[in-house]
PDB file of N, CA, C and O in Angstrom:
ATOM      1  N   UNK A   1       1.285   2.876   8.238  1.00  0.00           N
ATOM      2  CA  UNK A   1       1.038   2.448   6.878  1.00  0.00           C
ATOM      3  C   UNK A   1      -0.248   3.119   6.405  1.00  0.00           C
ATOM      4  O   UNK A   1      -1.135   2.983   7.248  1.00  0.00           O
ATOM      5  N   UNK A   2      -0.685   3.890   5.181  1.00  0.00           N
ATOM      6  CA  UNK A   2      -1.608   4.484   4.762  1.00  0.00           C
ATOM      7  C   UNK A   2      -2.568   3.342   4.197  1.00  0.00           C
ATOM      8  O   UNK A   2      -2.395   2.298   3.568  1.00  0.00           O
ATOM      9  N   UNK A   3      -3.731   4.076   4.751  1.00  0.00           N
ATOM     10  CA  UNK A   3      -4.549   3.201   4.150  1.00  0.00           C
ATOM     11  C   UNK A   3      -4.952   2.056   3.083  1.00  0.00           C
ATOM     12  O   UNK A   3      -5.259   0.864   3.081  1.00  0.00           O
ATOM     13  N   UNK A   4      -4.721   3.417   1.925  1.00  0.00           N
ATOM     14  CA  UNK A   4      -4.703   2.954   0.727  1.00  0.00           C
ATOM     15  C   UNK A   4      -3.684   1.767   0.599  1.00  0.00           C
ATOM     16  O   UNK A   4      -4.228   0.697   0.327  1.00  0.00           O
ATOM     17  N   UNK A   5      -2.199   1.726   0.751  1.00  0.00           N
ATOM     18  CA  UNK A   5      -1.492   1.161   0.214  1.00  0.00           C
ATOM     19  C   UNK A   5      -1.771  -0.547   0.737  1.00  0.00           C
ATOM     20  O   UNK A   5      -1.661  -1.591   0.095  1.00  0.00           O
ATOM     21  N   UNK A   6      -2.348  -0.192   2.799  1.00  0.00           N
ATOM     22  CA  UNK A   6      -2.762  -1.472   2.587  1.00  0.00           C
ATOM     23  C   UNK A   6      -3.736  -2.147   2.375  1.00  0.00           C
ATOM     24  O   UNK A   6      -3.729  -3.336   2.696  1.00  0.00           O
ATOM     25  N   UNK A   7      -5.142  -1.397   1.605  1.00  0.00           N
ATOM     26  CA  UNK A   7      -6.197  -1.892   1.418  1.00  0.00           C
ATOM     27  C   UNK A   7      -5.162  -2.437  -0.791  1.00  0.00           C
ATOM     28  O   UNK A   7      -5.284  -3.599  -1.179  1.00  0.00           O
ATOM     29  N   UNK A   8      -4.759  -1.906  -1.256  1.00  0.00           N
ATOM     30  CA  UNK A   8      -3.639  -2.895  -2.374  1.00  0.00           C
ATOM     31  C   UNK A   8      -3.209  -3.728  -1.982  1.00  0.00           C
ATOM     32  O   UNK A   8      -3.377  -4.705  -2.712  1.00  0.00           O
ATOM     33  N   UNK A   9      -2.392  -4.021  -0.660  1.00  0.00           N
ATOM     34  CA  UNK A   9      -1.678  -4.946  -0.598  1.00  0.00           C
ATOM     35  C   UNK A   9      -2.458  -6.366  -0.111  1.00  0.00           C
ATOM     36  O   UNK A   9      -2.244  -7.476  -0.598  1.00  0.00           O
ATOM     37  N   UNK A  10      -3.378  -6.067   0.928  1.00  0.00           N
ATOM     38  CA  UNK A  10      -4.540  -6.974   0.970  1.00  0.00           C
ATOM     39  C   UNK A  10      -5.309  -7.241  -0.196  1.00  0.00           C
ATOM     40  O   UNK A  10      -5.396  -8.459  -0.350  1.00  0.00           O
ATOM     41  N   UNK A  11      -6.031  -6.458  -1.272  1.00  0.00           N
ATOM     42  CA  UNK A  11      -6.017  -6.559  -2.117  1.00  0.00           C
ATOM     43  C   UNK A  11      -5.523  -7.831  -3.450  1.00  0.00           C
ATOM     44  O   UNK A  11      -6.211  -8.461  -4.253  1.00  0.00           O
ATOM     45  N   UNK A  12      -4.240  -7.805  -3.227  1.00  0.00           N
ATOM     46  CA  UNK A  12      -3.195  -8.382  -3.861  1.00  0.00           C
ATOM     47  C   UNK A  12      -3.464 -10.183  -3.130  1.00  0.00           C
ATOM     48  O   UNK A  12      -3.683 -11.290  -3.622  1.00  0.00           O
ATOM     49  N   UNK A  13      -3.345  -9.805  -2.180  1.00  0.00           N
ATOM     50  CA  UNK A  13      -2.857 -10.952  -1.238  1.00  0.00           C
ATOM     51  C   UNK A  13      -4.080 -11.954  -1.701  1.00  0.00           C
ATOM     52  O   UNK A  13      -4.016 -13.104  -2.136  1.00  0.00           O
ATOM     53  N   UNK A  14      -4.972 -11.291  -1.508  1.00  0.00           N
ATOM     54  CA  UNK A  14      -6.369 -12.149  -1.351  1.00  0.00           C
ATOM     55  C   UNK A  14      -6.973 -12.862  -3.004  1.00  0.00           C
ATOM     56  O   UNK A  14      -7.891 -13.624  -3.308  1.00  0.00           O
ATOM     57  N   UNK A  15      -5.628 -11.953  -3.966  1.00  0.00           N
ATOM     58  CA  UNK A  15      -6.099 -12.437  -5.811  1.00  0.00           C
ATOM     59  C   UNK A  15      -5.166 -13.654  -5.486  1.00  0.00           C
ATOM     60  O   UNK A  15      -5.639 -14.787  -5.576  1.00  0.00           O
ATOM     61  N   UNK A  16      -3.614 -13.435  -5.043  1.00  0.00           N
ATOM     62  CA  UNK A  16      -2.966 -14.495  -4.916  1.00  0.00           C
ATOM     63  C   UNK A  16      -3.346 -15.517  -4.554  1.00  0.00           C
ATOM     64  O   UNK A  16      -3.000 -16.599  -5.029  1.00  0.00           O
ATOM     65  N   UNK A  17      -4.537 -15.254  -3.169  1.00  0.00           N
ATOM     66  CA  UNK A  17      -4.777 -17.150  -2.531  1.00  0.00           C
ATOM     67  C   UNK A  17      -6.167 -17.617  -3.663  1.00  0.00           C
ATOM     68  O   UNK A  17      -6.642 -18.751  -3.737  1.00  0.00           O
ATOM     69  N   UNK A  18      -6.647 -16.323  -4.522  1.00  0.00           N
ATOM     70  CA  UNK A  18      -7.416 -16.978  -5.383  1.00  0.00           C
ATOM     71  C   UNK A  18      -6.847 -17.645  -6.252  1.00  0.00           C
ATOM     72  O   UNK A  18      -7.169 -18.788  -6.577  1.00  0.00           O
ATOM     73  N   UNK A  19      -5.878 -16.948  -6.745  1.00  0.00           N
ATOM     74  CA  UNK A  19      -5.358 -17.942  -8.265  1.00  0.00           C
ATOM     75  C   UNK A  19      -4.476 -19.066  -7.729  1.00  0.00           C
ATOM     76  O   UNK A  19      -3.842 -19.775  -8.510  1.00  0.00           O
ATOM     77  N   UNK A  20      -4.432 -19.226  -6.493  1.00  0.00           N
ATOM     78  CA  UNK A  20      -3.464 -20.356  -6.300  1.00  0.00           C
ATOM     79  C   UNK A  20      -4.813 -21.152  -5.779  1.00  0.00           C
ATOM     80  O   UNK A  20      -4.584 -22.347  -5.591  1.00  0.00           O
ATOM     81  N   UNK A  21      -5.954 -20.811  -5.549  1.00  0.00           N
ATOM     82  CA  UNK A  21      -6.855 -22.182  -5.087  1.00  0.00           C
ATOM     83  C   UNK A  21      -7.451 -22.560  -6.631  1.00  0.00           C
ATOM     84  O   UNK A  21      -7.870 -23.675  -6.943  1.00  0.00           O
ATOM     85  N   UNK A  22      -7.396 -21.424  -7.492  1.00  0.00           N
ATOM     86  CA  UNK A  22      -7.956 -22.222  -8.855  1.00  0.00           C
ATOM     87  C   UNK A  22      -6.738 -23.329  -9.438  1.00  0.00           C
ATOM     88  O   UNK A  22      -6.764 -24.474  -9.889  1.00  0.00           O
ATOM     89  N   UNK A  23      -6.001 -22.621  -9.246  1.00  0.00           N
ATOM     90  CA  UNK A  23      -4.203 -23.518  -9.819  1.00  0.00           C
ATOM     91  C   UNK A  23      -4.540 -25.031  -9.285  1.00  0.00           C
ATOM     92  O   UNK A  23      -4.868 -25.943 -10.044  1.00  0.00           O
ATOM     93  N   UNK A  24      -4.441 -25.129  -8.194  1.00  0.00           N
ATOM     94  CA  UNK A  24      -4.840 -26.084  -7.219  1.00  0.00           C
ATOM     95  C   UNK A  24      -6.308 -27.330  -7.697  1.00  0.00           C
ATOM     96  O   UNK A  24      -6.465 -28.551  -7.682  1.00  0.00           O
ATOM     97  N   UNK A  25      -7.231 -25.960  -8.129  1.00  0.00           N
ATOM     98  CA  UNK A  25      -8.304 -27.358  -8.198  1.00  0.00           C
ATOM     99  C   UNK A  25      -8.269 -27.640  -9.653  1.00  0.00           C
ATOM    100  O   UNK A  25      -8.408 -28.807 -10.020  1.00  0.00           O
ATOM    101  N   UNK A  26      -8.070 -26.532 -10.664  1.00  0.00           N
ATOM    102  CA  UNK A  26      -7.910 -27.151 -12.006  1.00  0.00           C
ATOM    103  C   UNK A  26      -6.621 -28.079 -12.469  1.00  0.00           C
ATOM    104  O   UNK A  26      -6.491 -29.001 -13.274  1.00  0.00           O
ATOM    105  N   UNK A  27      -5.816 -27.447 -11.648  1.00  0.00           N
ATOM    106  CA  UNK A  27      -4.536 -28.889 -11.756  1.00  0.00           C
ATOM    107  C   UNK A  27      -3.059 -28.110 -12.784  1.00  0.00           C
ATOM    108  O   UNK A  27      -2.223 -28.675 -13.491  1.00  0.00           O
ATOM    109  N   UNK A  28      -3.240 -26.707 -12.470  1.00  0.00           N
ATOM    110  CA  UNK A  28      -2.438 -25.490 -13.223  1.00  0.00           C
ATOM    111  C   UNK A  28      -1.307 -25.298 -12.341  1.00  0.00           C
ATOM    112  O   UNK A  28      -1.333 -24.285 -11.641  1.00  0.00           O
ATOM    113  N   UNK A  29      -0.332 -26.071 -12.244  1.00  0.00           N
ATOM    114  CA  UNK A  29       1.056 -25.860 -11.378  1.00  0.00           C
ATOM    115  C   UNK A  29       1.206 -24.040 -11.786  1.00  0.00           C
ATOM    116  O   UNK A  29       1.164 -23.187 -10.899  1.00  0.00           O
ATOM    117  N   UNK A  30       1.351 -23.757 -13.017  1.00  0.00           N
ATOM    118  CA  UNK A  30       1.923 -22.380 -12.791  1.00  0.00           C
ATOM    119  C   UNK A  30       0.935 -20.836 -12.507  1.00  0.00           C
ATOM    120  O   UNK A  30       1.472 -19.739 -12.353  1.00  0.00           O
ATOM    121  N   UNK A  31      -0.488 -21.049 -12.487  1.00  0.00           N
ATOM    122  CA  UNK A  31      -1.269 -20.335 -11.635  1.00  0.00           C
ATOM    123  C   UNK A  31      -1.276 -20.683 -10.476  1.00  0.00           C
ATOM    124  O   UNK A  31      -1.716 -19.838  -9.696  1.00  0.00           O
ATOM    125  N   UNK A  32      -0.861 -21.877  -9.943  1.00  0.00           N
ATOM    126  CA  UNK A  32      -0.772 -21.899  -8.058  1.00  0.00           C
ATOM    127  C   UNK A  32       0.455 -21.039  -8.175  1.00  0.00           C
ATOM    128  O   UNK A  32       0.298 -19.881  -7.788  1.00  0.00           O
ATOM    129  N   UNK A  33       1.547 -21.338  -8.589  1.00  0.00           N
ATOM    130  CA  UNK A  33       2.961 -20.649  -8.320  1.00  0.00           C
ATOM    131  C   UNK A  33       2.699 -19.042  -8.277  1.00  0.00           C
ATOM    132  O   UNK A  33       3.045 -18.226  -7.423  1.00  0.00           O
ATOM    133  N   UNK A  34       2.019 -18.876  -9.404  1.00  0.00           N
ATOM    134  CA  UNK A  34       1.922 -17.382  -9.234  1.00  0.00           C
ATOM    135  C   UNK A  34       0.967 -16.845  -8.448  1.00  0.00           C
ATOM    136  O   UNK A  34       1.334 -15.688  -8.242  1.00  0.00           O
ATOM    137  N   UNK A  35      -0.178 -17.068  -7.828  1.00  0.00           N
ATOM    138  CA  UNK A  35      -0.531 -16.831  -6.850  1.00  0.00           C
ATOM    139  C   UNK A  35       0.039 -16.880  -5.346  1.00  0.00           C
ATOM    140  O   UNK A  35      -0.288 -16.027  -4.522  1.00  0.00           O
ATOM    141  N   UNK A  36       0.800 -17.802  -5.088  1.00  0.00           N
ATOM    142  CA  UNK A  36       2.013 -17.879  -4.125  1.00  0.00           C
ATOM    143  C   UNK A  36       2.817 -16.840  -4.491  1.00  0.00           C
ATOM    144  O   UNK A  36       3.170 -16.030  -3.634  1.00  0.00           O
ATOM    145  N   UNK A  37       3.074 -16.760  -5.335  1.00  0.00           N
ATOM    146  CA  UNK A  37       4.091 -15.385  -5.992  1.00  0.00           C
ATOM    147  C   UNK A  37       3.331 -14.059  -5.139  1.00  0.00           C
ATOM    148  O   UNK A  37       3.800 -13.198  -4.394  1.00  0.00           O
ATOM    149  N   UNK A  38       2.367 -14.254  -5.477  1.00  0.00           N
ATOM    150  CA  UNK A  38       1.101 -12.846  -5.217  1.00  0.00           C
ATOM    151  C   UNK A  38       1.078 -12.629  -4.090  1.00  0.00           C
ATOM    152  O   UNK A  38       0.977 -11.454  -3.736  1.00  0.00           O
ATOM    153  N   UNK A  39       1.145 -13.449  -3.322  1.00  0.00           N
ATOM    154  CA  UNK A  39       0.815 -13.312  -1.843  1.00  0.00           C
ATOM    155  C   UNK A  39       2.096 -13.296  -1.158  1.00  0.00           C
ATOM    156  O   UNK A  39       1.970 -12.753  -0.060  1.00  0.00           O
ATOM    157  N   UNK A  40       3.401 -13.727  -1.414  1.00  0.00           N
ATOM    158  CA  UNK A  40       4.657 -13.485  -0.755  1.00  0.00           C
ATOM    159  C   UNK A  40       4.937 -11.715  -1.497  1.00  0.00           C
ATOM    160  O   UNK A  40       5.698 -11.039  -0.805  1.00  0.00           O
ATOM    161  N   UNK A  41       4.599 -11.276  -2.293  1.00  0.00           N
ATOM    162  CA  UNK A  41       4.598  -9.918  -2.629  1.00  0.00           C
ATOM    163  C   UNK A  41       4.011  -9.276  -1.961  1.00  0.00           C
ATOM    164  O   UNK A  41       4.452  -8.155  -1.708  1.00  0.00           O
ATOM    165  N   UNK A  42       3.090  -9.600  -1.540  1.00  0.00           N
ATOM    166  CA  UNK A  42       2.000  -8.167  -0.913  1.00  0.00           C
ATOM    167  C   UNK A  42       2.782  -8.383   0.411  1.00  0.00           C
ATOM    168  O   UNK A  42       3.299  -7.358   0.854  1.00  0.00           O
ATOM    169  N   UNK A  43       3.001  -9.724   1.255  1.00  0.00           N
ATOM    170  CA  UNK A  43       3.468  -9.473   2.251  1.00  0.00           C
ATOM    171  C   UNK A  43       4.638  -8.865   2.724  1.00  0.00           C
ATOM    172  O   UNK A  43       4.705  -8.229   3.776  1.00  0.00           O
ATOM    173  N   UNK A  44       5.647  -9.082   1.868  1.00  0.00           N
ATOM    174  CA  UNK A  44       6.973  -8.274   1.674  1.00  0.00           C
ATOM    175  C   UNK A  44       6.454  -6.424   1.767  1.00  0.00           C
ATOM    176  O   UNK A  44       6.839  -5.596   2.592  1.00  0.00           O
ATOM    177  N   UNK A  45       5.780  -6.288   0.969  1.00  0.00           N
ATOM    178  CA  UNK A  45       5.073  -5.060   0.362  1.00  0.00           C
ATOM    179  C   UNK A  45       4.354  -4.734   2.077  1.00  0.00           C
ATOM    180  O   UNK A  45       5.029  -3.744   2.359  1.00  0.00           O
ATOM    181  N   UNK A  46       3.853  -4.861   2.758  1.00  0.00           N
ATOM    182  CA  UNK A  46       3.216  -5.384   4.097  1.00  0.00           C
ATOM    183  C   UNK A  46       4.019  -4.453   5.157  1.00  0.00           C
ATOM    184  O   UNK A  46       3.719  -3.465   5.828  1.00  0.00           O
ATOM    185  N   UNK A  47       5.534  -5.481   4.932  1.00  0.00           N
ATOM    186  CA  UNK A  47       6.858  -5.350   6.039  1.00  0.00           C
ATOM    187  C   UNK A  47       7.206  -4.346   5.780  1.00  0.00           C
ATOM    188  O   UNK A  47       7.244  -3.562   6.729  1.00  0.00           O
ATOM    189  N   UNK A  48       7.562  -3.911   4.661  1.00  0.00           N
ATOM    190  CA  UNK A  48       8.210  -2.735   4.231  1.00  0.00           C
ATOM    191  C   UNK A  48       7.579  -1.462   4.721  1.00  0.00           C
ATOM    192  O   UNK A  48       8.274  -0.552   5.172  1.00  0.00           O
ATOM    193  N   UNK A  49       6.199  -1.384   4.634  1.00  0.00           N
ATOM    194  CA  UNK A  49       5.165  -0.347   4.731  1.00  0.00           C
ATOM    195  C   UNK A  49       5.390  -0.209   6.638  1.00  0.00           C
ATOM    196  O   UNK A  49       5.684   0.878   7.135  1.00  0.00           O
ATOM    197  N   UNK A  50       5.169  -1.652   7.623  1.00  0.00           N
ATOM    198  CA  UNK A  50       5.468  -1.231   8.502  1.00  0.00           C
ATOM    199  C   UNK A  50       6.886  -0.281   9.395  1.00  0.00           C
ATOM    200  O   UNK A  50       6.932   0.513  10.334  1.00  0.00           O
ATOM    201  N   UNK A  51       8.149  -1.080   8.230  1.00  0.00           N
ATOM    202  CA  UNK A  51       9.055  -0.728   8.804  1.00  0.00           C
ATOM    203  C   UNK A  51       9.302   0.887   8.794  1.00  0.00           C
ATOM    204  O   UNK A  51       9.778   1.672   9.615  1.00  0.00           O
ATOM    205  N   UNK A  52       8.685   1.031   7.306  1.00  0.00           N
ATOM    206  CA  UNK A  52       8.427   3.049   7.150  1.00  0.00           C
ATOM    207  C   UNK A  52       8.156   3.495   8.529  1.00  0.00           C
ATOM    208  O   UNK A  52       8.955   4.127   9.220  1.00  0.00           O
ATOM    209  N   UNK A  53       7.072   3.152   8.852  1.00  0.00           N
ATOM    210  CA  UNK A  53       6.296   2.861  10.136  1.00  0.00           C
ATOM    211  C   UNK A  53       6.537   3.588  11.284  1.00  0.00           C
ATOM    212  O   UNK A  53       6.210   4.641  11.831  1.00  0.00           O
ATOM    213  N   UNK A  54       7.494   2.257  11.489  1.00  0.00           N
ATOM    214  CA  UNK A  54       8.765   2.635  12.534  1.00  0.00           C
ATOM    215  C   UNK A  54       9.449   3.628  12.879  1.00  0.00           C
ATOM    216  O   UNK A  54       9.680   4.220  13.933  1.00  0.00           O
ATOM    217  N   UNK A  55       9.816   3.741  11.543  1.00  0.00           N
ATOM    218  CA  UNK A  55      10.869   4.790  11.818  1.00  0.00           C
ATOM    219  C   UNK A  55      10.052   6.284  11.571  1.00  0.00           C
ATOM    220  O   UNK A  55      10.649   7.289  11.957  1.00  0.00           O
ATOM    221  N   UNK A  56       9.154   6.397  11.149  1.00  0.00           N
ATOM    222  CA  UNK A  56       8.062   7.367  11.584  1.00  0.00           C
ATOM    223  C   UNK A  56       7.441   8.238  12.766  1.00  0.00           C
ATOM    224  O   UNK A  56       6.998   9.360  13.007  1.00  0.00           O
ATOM    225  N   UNK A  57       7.688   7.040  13.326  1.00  0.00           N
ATOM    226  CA  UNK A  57       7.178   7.057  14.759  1.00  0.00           C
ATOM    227  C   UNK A  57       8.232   7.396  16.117  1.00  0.00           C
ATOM    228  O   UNK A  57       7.781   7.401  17.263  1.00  0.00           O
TER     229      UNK A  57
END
């Protein structure tokens, strides 16, 4: 996996568990959701990059 793509996808991951801890303490059901959103994306985004990987190798 290239660098770059996973310093984005971490990136990503880490806005997601933000906007889902603000969702959370301000009491915003649909900024938690989408931060959960955020972070099941990057990880998908994650798998994919390894499986390239794989078959790379």
């Amino acid at each position: 996996m290239g660098t770059d793509d996973k310093m984005r996808n971490s990136a990503q991951e880490l806005g997601g568990k933000v906007k889902e801890g603000t969702g959370k303490a301000t009491g915003d059901r649909d900024l938690e959701a989408e931060g959960k959103g955020d972070q099941t994306a990057a990880n998908l985004k994650q798998a994919g990059e390894k499986v390239k990987d794989a078959f790379k190798g």
